[in-house]
C-alpha positions in Angstrom: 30.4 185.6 232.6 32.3 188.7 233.0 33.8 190.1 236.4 30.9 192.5 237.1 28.2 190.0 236.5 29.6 188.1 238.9 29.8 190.9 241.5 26.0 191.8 240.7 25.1 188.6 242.3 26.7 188.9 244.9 24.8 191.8 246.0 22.1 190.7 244.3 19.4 193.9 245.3 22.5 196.8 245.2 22.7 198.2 241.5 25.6 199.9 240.9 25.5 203.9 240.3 25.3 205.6 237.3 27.8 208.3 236.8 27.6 211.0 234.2 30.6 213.4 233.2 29.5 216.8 232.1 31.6 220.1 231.3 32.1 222.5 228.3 33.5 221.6 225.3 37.1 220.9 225.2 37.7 221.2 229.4 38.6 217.9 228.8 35.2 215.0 229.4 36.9 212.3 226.9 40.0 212.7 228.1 38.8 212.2 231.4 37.0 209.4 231.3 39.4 207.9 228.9 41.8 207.8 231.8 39.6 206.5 234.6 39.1 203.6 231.7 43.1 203.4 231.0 44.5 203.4 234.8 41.7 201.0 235.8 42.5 198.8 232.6 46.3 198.8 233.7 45.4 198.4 237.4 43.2 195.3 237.0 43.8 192.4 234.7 42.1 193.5 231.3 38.5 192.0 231.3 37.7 193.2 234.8 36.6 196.7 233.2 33.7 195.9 231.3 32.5 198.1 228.1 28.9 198.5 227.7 27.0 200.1 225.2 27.5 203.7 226.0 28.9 202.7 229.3 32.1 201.4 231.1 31.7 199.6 234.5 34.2 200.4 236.9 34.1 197.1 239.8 34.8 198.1 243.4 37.8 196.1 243.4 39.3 198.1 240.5 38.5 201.6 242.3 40.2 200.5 245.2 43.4 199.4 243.4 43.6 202.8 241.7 42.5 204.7 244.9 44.7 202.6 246.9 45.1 203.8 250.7 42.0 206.2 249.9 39.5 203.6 250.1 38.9 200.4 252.1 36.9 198.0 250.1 35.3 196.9 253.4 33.4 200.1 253.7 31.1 199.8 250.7 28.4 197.3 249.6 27.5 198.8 246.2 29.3 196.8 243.3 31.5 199.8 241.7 30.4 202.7 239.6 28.8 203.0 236.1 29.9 205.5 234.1 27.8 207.2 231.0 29.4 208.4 228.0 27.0 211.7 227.6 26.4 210.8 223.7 27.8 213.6 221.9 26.6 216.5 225.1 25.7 217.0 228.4 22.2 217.8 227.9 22.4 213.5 228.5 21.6 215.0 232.7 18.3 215.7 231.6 17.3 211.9 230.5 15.1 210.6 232.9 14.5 207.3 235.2 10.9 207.6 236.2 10.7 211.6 236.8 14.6 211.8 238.4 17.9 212.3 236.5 19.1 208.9 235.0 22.6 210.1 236.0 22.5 209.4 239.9 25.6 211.4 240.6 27.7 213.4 237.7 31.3 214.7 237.7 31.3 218.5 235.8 34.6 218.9 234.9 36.4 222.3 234.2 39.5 223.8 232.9 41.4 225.1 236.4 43.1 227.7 233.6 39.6 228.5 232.0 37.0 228.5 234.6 33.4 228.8 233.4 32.4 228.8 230.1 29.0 228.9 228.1 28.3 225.1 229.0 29.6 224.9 232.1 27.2 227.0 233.2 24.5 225.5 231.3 25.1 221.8 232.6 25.2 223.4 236.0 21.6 225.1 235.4 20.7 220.8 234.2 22.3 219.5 237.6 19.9 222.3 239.7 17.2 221.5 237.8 17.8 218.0 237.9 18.3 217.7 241.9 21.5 215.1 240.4 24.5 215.4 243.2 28.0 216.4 241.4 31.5 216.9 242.2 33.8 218.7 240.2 36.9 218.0 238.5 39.6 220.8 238.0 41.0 219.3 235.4 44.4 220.2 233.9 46.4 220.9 236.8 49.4 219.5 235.0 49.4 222.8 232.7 50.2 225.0 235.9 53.7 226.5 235.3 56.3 224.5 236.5 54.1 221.5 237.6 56.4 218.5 238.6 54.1 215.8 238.2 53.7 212.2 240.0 51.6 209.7 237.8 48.6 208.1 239.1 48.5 209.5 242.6 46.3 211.3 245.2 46.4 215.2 244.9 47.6 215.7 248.2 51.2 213.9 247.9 51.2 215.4 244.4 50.4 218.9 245.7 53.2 218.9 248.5 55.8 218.2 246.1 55.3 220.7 243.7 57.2 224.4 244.0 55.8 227.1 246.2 55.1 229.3 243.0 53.4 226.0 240.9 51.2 225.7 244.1 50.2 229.5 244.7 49.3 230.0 240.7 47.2 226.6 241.2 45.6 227.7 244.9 44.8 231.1 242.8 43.1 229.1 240.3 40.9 226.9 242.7 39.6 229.7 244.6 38.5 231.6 241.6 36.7 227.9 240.6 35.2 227.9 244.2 34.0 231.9 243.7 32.4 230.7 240.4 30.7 228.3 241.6 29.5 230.5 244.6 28.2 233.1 242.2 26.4 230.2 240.8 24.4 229.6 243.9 26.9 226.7 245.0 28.5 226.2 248.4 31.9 224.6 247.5 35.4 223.1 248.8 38.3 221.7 247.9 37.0 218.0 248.7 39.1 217.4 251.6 37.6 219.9 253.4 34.0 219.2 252.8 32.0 217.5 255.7 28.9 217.7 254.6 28.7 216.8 250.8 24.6 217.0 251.0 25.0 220.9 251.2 28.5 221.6 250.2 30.4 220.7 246.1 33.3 218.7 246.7 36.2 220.3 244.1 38.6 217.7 243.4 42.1 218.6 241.2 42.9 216.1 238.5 44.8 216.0 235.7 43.4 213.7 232.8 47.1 213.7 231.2 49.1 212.5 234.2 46.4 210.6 236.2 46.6 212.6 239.3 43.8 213.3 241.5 42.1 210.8 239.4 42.1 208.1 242.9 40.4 211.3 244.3 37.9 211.5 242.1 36.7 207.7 242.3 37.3 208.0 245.9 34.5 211.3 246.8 32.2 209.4 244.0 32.3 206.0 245.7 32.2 207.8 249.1 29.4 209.7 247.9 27.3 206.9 246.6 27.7 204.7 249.3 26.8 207.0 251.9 24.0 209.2 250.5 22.4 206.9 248.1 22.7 203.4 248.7 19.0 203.2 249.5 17.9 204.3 246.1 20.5 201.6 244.5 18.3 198.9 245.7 16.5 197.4 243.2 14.3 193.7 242.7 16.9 192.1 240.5 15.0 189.8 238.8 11.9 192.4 238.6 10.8 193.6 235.0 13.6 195.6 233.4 13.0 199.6 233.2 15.5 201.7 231.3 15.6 205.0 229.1 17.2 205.1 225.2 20.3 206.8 225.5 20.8 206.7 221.4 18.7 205.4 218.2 21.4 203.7 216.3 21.3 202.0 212.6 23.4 199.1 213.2 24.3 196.8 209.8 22.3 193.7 210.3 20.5 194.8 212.9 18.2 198.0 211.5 17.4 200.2 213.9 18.6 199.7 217.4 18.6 201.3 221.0 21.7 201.8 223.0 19.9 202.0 226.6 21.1 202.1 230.1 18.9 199.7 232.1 18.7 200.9 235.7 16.2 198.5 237.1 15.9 194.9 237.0 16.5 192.5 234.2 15.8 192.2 230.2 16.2 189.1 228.1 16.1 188.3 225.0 12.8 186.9 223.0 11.0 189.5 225.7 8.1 192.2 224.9 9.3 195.9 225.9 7.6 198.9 225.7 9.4 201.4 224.6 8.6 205.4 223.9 7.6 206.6 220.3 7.6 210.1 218.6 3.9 210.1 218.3 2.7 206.5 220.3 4.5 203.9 222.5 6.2 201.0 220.4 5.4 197.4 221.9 7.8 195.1 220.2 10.3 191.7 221.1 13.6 191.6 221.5 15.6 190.2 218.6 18.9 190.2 220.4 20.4 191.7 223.3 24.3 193.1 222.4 27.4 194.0 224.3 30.2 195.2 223.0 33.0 191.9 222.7 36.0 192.3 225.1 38.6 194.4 223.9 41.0 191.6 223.4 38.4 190.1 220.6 37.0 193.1 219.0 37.5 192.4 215.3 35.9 195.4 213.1 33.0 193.0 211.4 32.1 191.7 214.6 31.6 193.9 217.3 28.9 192.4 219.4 28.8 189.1 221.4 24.9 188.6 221.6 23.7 187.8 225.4 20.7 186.1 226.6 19.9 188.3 229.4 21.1 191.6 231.4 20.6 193.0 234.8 20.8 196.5 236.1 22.4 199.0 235.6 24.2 198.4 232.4 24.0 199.5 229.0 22.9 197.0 226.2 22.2 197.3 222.5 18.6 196.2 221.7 17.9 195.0 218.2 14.0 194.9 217.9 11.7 195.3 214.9 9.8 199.0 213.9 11.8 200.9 216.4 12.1 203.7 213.8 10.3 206.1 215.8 11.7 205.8 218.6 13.3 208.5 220.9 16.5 209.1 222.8 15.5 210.0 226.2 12.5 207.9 226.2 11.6 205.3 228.8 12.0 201.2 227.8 9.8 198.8 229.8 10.2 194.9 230.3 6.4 193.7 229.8 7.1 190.2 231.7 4.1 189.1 233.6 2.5 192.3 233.9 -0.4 193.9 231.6 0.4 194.6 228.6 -1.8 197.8 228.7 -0.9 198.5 232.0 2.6 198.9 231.3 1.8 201.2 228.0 0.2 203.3 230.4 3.5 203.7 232.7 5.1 204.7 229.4 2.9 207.0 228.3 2.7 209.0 231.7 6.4 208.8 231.8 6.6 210.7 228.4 3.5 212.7 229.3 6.5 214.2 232.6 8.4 216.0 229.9 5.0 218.6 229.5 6.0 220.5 226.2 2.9 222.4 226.0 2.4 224.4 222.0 0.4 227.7 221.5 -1.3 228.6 218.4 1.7 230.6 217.0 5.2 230.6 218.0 8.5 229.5 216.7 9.3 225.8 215.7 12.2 224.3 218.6 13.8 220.8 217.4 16.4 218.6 220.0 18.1 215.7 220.2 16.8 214.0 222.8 13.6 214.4 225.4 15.6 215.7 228.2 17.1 218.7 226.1 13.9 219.8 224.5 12.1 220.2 227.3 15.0 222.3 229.0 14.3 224.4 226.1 11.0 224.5 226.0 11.0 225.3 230.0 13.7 228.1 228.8 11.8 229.7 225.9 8.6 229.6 228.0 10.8 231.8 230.7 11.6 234.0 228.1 7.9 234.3 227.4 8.8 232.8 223.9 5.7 231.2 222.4 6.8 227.6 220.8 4.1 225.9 218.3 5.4 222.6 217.6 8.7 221.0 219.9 9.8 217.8 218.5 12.9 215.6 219.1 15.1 214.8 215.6 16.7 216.6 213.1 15.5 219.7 210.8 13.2 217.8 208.0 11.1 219.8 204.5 7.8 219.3 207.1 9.1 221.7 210.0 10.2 224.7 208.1 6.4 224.1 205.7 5.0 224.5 209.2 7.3 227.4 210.3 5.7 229.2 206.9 2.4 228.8 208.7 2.8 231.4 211.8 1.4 234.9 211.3 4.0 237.0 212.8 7.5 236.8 210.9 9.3 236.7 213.9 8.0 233.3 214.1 8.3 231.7 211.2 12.0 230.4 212.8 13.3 227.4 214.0 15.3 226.9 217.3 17.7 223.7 216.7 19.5 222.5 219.6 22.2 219.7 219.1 20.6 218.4 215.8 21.6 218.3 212.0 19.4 220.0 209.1 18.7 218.0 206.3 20.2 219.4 203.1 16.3 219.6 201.3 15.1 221.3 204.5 18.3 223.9 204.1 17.4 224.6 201.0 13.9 225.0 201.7 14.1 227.6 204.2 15.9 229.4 202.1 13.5 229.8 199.5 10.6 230.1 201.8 12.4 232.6 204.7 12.4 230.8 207.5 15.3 231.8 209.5 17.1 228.9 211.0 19.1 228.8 214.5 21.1 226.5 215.8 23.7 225.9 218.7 24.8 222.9 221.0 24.3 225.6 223.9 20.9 226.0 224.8 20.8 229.5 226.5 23.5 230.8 223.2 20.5 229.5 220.8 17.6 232.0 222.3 20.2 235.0 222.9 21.0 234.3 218.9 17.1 234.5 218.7 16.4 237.4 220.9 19.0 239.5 218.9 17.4 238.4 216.0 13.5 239.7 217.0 15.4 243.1 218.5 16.7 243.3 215.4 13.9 242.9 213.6 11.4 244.9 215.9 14.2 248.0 215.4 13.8 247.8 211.5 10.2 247.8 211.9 9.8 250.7 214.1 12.5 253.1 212.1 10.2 252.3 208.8 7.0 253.7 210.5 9.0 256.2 212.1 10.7 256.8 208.8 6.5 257.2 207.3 5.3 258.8 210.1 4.5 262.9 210.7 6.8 263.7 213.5 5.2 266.5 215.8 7.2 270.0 216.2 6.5 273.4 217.5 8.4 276.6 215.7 7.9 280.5 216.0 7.9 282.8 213.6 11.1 285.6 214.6 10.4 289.1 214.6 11.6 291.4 211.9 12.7 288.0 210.0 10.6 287.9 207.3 12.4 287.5 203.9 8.9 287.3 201.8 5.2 288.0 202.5 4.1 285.2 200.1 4.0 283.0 196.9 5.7 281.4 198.9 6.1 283.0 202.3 9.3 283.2 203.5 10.4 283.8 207.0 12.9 283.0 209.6 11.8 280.4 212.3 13.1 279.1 215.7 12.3 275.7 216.8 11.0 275.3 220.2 10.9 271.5 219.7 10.3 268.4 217.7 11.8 268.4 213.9 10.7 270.9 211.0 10.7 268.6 207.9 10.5 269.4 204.0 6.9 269.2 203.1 5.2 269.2 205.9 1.8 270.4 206.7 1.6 273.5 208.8 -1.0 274.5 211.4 -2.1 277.3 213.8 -4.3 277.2 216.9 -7.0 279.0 216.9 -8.2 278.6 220.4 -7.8 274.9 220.6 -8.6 274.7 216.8 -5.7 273.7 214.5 -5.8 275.4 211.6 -4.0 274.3 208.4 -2.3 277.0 206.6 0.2 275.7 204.3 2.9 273.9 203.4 6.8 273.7 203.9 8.7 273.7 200.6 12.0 274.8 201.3 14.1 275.0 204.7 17.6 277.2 205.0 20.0 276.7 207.3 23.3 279.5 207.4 22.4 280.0 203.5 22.4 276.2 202.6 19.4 274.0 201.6 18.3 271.5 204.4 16.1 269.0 204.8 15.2 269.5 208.5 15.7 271.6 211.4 16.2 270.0 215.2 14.5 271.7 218.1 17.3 274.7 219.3 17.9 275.8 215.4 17.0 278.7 214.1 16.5 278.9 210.1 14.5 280.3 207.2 11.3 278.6 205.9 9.6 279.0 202.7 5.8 278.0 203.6 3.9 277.8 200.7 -0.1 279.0 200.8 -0.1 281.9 203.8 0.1 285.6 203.9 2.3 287.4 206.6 0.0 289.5 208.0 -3.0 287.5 207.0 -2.9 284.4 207.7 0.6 284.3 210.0 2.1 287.2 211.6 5.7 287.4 213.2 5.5 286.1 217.1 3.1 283.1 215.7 3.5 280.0 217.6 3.1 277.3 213.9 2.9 273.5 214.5 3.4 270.2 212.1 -0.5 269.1 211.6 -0.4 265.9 213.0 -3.2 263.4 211.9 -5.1 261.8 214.2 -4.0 258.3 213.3 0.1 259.1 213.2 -0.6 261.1 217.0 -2.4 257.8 218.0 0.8 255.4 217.0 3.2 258.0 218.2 2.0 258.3 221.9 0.7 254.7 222.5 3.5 252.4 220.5 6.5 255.1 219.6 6.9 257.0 222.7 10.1 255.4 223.9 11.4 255.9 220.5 11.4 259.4 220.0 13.3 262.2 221.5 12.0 263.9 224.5 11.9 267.2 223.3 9.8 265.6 220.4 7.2 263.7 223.0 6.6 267.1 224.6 5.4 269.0 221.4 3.6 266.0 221.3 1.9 265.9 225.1 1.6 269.6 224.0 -0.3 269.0 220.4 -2.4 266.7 222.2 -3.4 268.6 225.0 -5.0 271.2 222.8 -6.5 269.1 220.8 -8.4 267.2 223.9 -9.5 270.4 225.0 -11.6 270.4 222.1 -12.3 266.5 222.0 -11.2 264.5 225.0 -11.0 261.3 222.6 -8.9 262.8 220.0 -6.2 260.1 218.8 -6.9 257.8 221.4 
């Protein structure tokens, strides 16, 4: 029996919390919690930090060696602090105990130099959405110039020795932090100067390197727990296990396995669980329960001691048969004495939660994990982005066949956040033309898209523009005519719109339009053009009139628009054309519904 089993009984109906860390990319998470697992590890006597699977237990004795003055072990009743290892990205905050966060509290850490970055902002969108508590970590303080720094210990002895310059370039750096976070829409302090940490984020300076601020940190996190949460840490202990699948793992020997983080109750081995499936629960037994062995014995063939039971919270490696299909994020249930049916239920209203409702048409959105697809999902439909199928996995040959199937071709695309594309299914969308995104940055992955569609749209609308018969209005310049006809030649000013080659040409009669001929030649200064802009003056050669017939000099000529082009112009292109443009449109129009008040409507 390990320390922290023994601790667990001791309280036996106080779990301990479960802590996530959370930050963009390289601000520093591993490092982090690398070092609350190194300083504890040298603190206590090795074994008293436990590894789980996918977690690291942190006993309240240990915290209170490493926070030493900081924190009187007298003040707390919960057994330590549980700490996550977000597999592979934060979108982990969005993995669910029964319709909360499965993170109780979560530490966002960010670079003090570097301030916000794409996914800091994103995992701070998760924790609002999420209702989950956090403080922050301002991480690399030790990289301030001329930082002196003091190993291991609390940021306010380490703050007063350093320089007056080292401390004003850090100050600087904190209050733009705080300001961030304000923009963001969160009241925030340096931690020390937080009373209430209900409405206010506690900002705590560490450095993952040296150590320091890291007593701080388990400090406000213990502190926090204790006093804001201890009633939702109590738990039946030996009640029915409930946990959620942090990672489906192929383990040699084993098959398929879960890493999950049980937060209620207890699991043992030989017991039937319930666990959620892509497209049904799974009900299976428990073939063995593993843990990871203690550092000391960890020999490369051998990883796992098998146990015969586990109690909340802690993670464990379940080894069961058929758990192919099952999901990270998805709820595990202990059946025990309860309904089997019942309990399949509880699962499948857990999973039904995450609502990830379709549409007919719409693009094709894959995730890694429950959690994050449904932040998408909830994003897209924000964006009033249409999704058709939203499944958790990578990018297989079946989801780019069904991208093929939407009618519009800005939806035959598929959104992947955080998951890997099978080669085939790479070379599949090639060869089919379904465009594929992806990004470990939700909001980054539907900006990529949105350019994309803008893109697209702006290609479509210059090729009907580029088919379309523009409107313009020109006059025919006294004593300017060149030629009478065959063709007629004559020099024109253009009131507005564009005169284009080979365009039709009209005259009102009343509100009549009359076609009289066509342009086949345009002059501008003595050189061939192909089009004149409104406020140009040039020579024309219209082909089929008579001046003095058919056109005189004074004569007020339009492009003939047809009906349907007029139609498309006003109701679809109107933003797209220029303004002098829309009013020898409005113009054209106007006379023509004089005549026929339905014309090109």
């Amino acid at each position: 029996m390990s320390d922290t089993d023994s601790h667990e009984t001791e309280t036996p109906s106080l779990r301990t919390p479960i802590v996530a860390v959370l930050g963009h990319v390289d601000h520093g998470k591993t490092s982090l919690l690398d070092k609350i697992r190194g300083s504890t590890v040298i603190e206590g006597e090795a074994g008293a930090i436990t590894q789980h699977i996918g977690a690291t237990a942190v006993p309240l004795d240990i915290v209170s060696k490493v926070a030493g003055k900081l924190v009187n072990p007298d003040d707390f009743d919960l057994p330590g602090l549980l700490f996550i290892d977000t597999p592979g990205h934060h979108s982990f905050t969005t993995l669910r105990s029964r319709g909360g966060a499965l993170a109780d509290i979560a530490i966002l850490v960010v670079d003090v130099n570097d301030g916000f970055q794409p996914q800091t902002e994103e995992a701070i969108n998760i924790l609002a959405q999420s209702q989950t508590p956090f403080v922050v970590a301002a991480n690399k303080i030790d990289t301030t110039p001329g930082w002196n720094p003091k190993p291991d210990s609390p940021i306010q002895g380490t703050y007063d020795a350093q320089s007056d310059r080292a401390r004003s370039t850090l100050d600087q750096n904190l209050y733009e932090l705080i300001g961030e976070l304000s923009d963001a829409g969160f009241s925030a302090d340096l931690y020390w100067r937080v009373q209430n940490f209900q409405n206010n984020v506690g900002v705590v300076p560490v450095s993952a390197e040296t150590g320091e601020g890291v007593p701080d940190l388990l400090t406000v996190l213990m502190g926090l727990a204790q006093r804001y949460m201890r009633d939702d840490m109590e738990i039946d202990v030996t009640g029915p296990g409930a946990g959620t699948v942090l990672e489906v793992k192929e383990e040699k020997g084993f098959g398929t396995t879960l890493d999950v983080v049980l937060y209620d109750g207890t699991v043992g081995a030989d017991e039937t669980v319930v666990v959620g499936g892509k497209n049904k629960p799974i009900v299976t037994d428990v073939r063995a329960l593993l843990k990871p062995r203690p550092l000391a014995e960890i020999r490369t063939e051998d990883r796992f001691e098998k146990v015969d039971s586990i109690g909340a919270a802690a993670g464990v490696k379940i080894a069961a048969p058929g758990l192919d299909d099952a999901m990270a994020g998805a709820p595990v249930r202990v059946v025990r004495d309860r309904e089997i049916d019942d309990v399949i239920s509880e699962v499948e209203a857990e999973l039904a939660e995450v609502e990830v409702s379709t549409a007919e048409e719409g693009v094709v959105v894959k995730a890694d994990t429950l959690g994050s697809l449904e932040a998408m999902v909830s994003t897209l439909k924000e964006e009033e982005i249409p999704v058709m199928l939203a499944e958790v996995g990578d990018v297989a040959p079946r989801d780019i066949r069904f991208a093929t199937t939407a009618d519009e071709p800005k939806h035959r695309t598929i959104l992947a956040f955080n998951v890997d594309t099978l080669a085939e299914a790479a070379d599949e969308a090639e060869q089919r033309d379904v465009r594929l995104f992806d990004s470990d940055v939700i909001y980054q992955l539907i900006e990529e898209y949105e350019e994309y569609v803008d893109e697209m749209e702006r290609a479509q609308q210059q090729t009907v523009l580029d088919n379309i018969t523009r409107p313009s209005r020109f006059r025919i310049l006294e004593d300017h005519v060149f030629r009478q006809n065959n063709p007629a030649v004559v020099g024109v000013e253009v009131m507005s719109g564009t005169v284009k080659n080979n365009s039709f040409v009209a005259k009102f009669e009343g509100n009549e339009p009359k076609r009289v001929g066509t342009i086949k030649g345009i002059q501008e200064q003595g050189e061939d053009v192909d089009e004149a802009r409104a406020g140009t003056r040039v020579s024309v050669a219209i082909d089929g009139p008579t001046v003095g017939r058919q056109i005189e000099e004074g004569d007020e000529l339009w492009i003939d628009l047809p009906e349907k082009h007029a139609k498309i112009l006003e109701q679809e292109l109107s933003d797209d054309i220029p303004g002098d443009e829309l009013e020898a449109l409005r113009m054209y129009l106007d006379k023509q519904r004089k005549r026929d008040p339905f014309w090109g409507k």
